[in-house]
C-alpha positions as CSV (number, residue, x, y, z in Angstrom):
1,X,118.2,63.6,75.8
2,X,115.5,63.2,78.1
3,X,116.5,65.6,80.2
4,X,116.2,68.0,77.3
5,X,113.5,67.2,76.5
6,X,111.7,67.4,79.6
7,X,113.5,71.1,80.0
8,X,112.1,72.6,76.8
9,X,108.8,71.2,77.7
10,X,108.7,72.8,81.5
11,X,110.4,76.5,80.1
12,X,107.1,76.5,77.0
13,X,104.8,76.2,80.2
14,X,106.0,78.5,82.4
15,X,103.6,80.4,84.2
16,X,103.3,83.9,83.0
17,X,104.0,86.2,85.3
18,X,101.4,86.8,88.2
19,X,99.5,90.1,88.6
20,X,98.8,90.4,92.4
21,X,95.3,91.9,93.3
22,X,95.7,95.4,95.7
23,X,93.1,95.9,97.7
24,X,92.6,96.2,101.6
25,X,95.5,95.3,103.4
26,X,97.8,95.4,100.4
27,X,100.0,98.0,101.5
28,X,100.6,96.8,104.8
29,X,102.2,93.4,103.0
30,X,104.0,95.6,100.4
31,X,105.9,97.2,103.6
32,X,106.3,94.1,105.4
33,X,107.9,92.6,102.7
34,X,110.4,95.4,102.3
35,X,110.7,96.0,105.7
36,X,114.1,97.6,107.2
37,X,115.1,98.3,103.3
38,X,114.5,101.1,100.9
39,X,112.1,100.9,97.8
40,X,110.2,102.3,95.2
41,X,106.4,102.2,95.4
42,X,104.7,103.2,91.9
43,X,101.5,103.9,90.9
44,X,100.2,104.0,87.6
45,X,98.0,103.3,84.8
46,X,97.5,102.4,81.1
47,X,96.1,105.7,80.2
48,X,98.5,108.0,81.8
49,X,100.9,109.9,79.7
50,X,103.3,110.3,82.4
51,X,102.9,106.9,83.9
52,X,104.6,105.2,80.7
53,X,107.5,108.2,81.2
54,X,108.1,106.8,84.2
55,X,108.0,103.1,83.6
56,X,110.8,103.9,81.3
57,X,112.7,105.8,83.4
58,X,112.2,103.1,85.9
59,X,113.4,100.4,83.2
60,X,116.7,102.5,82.6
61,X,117.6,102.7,86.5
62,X,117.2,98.7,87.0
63,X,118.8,98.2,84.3
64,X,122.0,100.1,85.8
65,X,121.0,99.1,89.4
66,X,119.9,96.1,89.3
67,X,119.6,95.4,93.2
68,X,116.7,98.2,93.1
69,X,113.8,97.2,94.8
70,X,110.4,98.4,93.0
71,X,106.9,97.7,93.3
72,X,104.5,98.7,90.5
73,X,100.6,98.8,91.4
74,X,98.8,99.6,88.2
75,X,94.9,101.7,89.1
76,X,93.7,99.3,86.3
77,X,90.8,97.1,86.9
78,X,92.8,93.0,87.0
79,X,90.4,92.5,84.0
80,X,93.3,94.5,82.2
81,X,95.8,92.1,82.9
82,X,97.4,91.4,79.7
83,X,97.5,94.7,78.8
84,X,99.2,95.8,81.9
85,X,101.6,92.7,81.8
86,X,102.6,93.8,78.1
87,X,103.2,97.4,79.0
88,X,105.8,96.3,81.7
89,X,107.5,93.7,79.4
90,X,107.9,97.1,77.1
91,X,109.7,98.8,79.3
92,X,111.8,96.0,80.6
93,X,109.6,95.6,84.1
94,X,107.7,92.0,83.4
95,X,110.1,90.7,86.0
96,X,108.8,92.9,88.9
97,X,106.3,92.4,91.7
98,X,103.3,93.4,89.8
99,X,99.6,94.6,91.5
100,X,96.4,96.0,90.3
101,X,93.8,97.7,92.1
102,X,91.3,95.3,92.6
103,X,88.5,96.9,94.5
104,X,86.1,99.4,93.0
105,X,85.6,101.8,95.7
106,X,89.1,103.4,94.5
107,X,88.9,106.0,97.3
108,X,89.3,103.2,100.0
109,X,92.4,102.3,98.7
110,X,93.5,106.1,98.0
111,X,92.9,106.3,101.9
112,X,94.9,103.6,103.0
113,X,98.4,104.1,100.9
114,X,98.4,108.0,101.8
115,X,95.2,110.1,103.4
116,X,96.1,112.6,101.3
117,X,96.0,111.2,97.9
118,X,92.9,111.5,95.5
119,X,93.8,109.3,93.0
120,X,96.8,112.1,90.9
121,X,98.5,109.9,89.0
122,X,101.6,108.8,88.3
123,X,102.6,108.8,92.4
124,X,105.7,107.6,93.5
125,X,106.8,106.7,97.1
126,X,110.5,106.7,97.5
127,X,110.9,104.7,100.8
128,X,114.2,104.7,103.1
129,X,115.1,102.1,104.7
130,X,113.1,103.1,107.8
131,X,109.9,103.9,105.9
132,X,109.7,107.4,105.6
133,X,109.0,108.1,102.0
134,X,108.7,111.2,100.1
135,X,106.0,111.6,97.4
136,X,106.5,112.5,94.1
137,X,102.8,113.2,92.2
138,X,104.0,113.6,88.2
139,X,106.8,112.5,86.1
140,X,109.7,111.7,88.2
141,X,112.9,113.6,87.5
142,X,115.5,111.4,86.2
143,X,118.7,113.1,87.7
144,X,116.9,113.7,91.2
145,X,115.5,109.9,90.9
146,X,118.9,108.8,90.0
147,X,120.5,110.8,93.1
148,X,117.8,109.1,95.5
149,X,118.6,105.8,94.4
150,X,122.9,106.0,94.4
151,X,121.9,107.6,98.4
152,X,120.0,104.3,99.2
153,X,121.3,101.7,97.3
């Protein structure tokens, strides 16, 4: 009974899930952590059209590969952290790695994860398992997405 007990009461006061600031540096531990293995780095935001099209996208592919590795940065300021945390629990992501931008001079960070991006979004870095990605600016296609994924998983 105690034990019970003490379960119910440790599950209620779970921590909720933790939104990891990306700033400087950021990307080299995103690619550390994954190195030697393929992944899916996304950016997006809460008032992109396209970004929500491919959160569910990304929500049906984990659901039927399930050892997919994804990252999700959100461009959001952290301030927007429940709203960003709500979005992915929509689309059945709250369980990912979760970041948000968290430096205001946006264009430093642009720099950093690709010298050629200006801030498009949705972008979407589909990494190999030796880091060379190709970019995807826009809503990702779902049978081409779906093809990279069976290739690398």
């Amino acid at each position: 009974m105690f034990f019970l007990l003490w379960a119910s009461i440790s599950f209620a006061h779970a921590a909720p899930p933790e939104l990891r600031p990306f700033g400087q540096g950021s990307m080299k531990e995103v690619a550390l952590a994954h190195a030697g293995k393929p992944f899916i780095l996304a950016f997006w935001s809460l008032n992109c059209v396209h970004c929500k099209s491919n959160l569910e996208l990304f929500g049906k592919l984990l659901k039927r590969h399930p050892e997919l590795s994804l990252v999700l940065v959100s461009t959001d300021a952290p301030e927007e952290r429940a709203a960003i945390l709500v979005t992915q629990e929509r689309y059945g992501l709250e369980k990912l790695q979760t970041w948000a931008f968290d430096d205001r001079f946006v264009e430093r960070l642009y720099f950093e994860i690709d010298r050629r991006w200006r801030g498009e979004l949705p972008r979407t870095y589909l990494y190999d398992a030796s880091h060379q990605a190709r970019t995807v600016t826009g809503k990702l296609d779902e049978a081409d997405t779906e093809r990279w994924v069976k290739n690398h998983y």
